[in-house]
N, C-alpha and C positions, 0 to 999 in steps of 0.2 A: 387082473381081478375084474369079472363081471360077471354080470347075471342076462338070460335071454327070456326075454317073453314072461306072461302073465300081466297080474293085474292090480294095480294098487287097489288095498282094501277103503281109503280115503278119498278116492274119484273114478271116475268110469275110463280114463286115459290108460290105453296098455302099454305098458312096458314092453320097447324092440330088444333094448340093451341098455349094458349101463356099464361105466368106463368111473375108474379113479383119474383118468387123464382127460383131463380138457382139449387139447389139439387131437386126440384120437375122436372123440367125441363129435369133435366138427369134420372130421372125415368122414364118419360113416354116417353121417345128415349127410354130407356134401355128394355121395354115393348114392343115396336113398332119395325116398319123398316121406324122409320123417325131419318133425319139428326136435330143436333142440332149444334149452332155455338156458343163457350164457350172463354175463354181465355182459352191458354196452360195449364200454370200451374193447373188451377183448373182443365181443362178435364182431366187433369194426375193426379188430384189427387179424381176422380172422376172414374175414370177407375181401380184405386186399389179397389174399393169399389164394382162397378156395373159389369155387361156385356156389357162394350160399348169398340169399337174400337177408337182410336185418332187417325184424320189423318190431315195433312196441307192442309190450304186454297187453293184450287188452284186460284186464284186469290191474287191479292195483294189488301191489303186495306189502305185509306186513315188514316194517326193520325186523332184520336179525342182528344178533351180536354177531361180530365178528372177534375169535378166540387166537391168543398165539400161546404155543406153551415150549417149556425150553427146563433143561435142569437146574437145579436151584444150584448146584454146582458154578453155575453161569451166572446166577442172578448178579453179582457182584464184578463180574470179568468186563473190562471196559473197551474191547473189542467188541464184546456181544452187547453191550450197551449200545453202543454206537448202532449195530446194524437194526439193534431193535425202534431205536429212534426214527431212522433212516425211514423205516417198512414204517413206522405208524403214518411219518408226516407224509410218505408217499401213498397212503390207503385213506386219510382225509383229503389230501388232493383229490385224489381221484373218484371217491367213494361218495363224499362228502358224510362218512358218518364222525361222530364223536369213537376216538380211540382211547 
């Protein structure tokens, strides 16, 4: 699933490509002389792995929510409790936002 080329109607930055996959993503940066924009953590952990440079935003960005959604079927299932806990306390660690 992607899209090649053009241009956001919200900034002057054109679109090479676009990937629902993050590790695909950092390949065809690691290929090219295009910028990609990752979360920290993963680009460092993504940068052990490829030829790509980590560098900071120069800009500051606004929080976004971060969303999990699952069927209400589950809502009550105490396996999927578990793992939902699991994924929040492990995206405050890392994230440091409020889940």
């Amino acid at each position: 699933m992607g899209s090649f080329g053009g241009t956001s109607p919200r900034s002057t930055r054109s679109a090479k490509s676009r990937t629902s996959a993050a590790f695909a993503a950092c390949q065809i940066a690691a290929a090219g002389d295009l910028l990609l924009t990752l979360p920290r953590s993963y680009a460092l952990r993504m940068a052990a792995l490829l030829p790509v440079a980590v560098q900071p935003l120069p800009l500051r960005l606004k929080p976004f929510p971060l969303l999990a959604y699952w069927h209400e079927s589950r809502e009550t299932d105490r396996a999927h409790q578990w793992v939902r806990e699991r994924v929040a306390s492990l995206v405050r660690g890392t994230a440091g936002v409020a889940v």
